[in-house]
Kinemage of the C-alpha trace (Angstrom):
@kinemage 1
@onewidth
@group {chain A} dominant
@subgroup {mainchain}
@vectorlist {calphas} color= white
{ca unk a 1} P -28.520 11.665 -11.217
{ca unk a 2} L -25.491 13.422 -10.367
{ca unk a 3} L -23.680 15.190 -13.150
{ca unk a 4} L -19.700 14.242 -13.148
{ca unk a 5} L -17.329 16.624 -14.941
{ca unk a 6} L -14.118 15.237 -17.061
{ca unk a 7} L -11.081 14.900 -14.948
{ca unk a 8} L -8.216 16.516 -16.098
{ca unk a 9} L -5.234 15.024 -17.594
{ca unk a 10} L -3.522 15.319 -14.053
{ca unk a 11} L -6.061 12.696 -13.137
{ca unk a 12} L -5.440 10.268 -15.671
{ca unk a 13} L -1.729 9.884 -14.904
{ca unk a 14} L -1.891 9.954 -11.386
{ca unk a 15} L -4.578 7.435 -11.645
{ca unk a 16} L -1.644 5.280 -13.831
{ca unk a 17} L 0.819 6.019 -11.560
{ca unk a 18} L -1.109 4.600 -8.469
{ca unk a 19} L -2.245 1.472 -10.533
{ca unk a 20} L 1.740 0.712 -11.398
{ca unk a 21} L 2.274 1.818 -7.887
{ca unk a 22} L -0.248 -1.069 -6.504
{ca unk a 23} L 0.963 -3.602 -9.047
{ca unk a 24} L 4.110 -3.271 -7.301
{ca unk a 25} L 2.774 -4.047 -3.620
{ca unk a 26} L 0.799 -7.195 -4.533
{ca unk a 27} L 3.607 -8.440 -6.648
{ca unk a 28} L 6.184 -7.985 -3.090
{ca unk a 29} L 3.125 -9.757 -1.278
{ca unk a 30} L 3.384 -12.594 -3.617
{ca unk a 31} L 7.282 -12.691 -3.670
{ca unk a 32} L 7.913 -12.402 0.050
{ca unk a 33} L 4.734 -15.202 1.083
{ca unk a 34} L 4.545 -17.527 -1.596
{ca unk a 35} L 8.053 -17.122 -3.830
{ca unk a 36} L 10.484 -16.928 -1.339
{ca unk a 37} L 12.958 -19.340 -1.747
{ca unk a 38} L 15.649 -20.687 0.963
{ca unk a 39} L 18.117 -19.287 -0.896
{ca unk a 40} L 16.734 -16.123 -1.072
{ca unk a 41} L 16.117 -16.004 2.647
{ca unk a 42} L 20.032 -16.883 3.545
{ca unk a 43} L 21.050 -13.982 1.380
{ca unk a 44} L 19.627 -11.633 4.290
{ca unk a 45} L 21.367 -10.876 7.516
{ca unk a 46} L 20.416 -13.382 10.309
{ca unk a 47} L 19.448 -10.378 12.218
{ca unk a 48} L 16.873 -8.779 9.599
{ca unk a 49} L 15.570 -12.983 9.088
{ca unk a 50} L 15.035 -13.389 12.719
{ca unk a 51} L 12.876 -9.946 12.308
{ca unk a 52} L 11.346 -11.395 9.474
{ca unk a 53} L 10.273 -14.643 10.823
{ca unk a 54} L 9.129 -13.013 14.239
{ca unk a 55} L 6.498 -10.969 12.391
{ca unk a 56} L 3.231 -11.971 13.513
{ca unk a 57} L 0.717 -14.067 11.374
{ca unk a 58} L -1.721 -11.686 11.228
{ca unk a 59} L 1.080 -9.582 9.516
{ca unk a 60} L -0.050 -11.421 6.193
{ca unk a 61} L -3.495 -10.350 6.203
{ca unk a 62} L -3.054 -7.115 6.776
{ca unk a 63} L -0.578 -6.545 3.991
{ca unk a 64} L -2.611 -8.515 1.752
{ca unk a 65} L -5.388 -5.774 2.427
{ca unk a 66} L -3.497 -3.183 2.351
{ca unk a 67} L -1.934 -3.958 -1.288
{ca unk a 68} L -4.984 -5.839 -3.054
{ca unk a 69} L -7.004 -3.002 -1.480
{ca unk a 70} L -4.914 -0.282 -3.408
{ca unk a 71} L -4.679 -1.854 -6.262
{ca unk a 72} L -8.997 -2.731 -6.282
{ca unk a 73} L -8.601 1.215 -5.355
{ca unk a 74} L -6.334 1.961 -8.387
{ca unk a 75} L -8.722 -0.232 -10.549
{ca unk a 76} L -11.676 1.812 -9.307
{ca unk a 77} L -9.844 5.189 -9.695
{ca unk a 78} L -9.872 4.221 -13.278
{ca unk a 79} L -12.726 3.327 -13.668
{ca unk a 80} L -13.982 6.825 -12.018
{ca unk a 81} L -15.766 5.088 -9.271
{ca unk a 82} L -16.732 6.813 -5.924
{ca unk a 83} L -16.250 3.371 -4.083
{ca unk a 84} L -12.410 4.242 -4.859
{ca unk a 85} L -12.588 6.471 -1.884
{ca unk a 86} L -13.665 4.277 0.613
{ca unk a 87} L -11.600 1.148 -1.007
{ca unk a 88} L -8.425 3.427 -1.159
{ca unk a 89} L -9.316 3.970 2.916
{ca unk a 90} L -9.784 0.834 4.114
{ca unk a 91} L -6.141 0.404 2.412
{ca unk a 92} L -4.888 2.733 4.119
{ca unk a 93} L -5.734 1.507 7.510
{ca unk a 94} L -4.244 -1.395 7.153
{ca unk a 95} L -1.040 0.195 5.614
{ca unk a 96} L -0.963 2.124 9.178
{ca unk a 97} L -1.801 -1.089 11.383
{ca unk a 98} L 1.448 -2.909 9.086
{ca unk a 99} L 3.927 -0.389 9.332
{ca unk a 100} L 3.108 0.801 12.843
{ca unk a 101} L 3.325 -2.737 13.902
{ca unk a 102} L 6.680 -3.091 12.003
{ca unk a 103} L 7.943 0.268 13.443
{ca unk a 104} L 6.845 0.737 16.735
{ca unk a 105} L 6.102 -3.113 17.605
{ca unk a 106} L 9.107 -4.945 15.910
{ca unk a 107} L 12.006 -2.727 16.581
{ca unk a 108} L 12.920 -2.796 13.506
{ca unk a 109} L 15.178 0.689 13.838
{ca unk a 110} L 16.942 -1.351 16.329
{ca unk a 111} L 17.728 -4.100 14.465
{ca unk a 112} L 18.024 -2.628 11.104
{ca unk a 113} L 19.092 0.849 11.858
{ca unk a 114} L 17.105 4.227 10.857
{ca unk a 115} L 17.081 3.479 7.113
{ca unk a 116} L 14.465 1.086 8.336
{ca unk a 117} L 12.107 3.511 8.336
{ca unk a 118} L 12.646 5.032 4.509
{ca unk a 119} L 10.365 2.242 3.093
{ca unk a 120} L 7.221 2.398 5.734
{ca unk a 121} L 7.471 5.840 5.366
{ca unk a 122} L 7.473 6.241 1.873
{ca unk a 123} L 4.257 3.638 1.674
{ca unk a 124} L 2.431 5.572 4.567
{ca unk a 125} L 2.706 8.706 2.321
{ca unk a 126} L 1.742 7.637 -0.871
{ca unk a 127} L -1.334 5.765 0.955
{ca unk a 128} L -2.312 8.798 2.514
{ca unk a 129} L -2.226 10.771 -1.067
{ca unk a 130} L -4.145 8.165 -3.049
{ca unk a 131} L -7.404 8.586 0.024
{ca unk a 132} L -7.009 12.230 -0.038
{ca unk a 133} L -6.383 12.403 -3.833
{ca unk a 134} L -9.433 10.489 -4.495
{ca unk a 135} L -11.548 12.091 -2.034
{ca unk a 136} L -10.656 15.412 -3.772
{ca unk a 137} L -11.594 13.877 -7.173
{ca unk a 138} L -15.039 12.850 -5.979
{ca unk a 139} L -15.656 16.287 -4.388
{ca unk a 140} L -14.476 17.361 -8.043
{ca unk a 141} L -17.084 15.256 -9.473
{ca unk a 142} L -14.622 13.505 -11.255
{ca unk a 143} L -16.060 9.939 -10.523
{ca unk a 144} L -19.555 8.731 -9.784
């Protein structure tokens, strides 16, 4: 049996922090594939739409993965399970396969300009803390 130590306090509210953080993502899933409404769609510029609708269908997967795959990850994190790790990486990969699709294989700069890239960026870094973050708290012995 391996012996696990008690996280720190550190651990606890990052651990919130990526939960809320993951709550967020499957609740924009939701909203942009199931709740959008026409009207909602017309509000954006016919450029951005066009983008939008071009996306491929595969696109939907993906980010479903990615975002009910952090928030299992999250869950698991919580829970102080090792499995976080691996959950928390599979997440990740898809997080790279979305946004490099959307930044490299959508143009999106080009049709949205360089702010286009605050968002994916943002995700792609907090992704790649969560893996790394749990990975550390495993090695820490913080979850079994």
């Amino acid at each position: 049996m391996n012996a696990t130590t008690k996280p720190n306090t550190a651990f606890w509210i990052i651990a919130i922090l990526a939960l809320l953080w993951n709550i967020i993502g499957v609740f924009f899933w939701i909203m942009e594939h199931f709740l959008m409404t026409e009207e909602m769609k017309a509000a954006y510029p016919p450029e951005e739409l066009e983008l939008i609708n071009s996306a491929p269908s595969w696109g939907i997967y993906v980010y479903g993965i990615a975002v009910f795959g952090g928030l299992l990850a999250s869950i698991l994190l919580l829970m102080r399970k090792k499995m976080a790790v691996a959950i928390f990486g599979i997440s990740l990969l898809a997080i790279l396969i979305q946004m490099g699709y959307w930044i490299f294989g959508m143009d999106s700069v080009g049709v949205m300009g360089p702010q286009s890239l605050i968002m994916p960026l943002i995700v792609i870094a907090i992704a790649i803390f969560e893996y790394f973050y749990s990975k550390g708290a495993a090695r820490n012995g913080w979850l079994q």
